[in-house]
N, C-alpha and C positions, 0 to 999 in steps of 0.2 A: 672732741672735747666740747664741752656747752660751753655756751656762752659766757654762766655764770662762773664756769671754770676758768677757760680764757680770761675773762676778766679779773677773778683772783691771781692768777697766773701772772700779771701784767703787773699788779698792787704790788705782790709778794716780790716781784724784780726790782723795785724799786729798795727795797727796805734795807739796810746794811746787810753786811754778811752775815753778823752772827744773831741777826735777829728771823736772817732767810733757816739758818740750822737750827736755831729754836722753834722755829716754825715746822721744819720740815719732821724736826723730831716732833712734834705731837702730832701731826698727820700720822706720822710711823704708827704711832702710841694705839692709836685710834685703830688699827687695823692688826695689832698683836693680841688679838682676843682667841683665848684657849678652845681649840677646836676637839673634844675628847675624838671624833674618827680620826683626824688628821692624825695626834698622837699613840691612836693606836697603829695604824698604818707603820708610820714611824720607828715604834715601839718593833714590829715582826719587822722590817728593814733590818733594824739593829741585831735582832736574831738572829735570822739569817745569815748576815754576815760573820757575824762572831762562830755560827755553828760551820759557816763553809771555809775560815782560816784556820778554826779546830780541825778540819779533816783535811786540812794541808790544800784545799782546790781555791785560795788565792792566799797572795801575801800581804805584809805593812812594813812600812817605812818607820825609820826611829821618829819620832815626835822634832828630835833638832833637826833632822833633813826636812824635815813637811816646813817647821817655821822657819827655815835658814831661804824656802826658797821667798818668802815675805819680809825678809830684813832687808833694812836699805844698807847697802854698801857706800861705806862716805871714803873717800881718797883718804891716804895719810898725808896731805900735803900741810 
């Protein structure tokens, strides 16, 4: 890391929390810029798959199994 990174690195730890994830969201922001190869890549990925669960050579899960395994479990206490 530079210096000048390091140094923002050090600024930014000071700052409260929610002004570290306003921060860190527009770093984000800054680096989600539309790449047309990436999305085409992307794009025959998706192809692919879709054409190789049509010919039955993999499978999928229901949508609630995929997000049930990201739900927080809270106690009934």
């Amino acid at each position: 890391m530079s210096q000048t990174a390091e140094s923002l690195s050090q600024q930014a730890a000071q700052l409260p929390p929610a002004e570290r994830m306003e921060l860190v969201e527009r770093i984000l922001d800054t680096l989600d810029t539309p790449d047309p190869n990436l999305d085409a890549l992307w794009a025959k990925e998706a192809e692919d798959r879709l054409a190789a669960y049509r010919r039955g050579e993999i499978s999928a899960l229901p949508l609630a199994e995929v997000l049930g395994k990201y739900t927080v479990k809270t106690s009934g206490a």
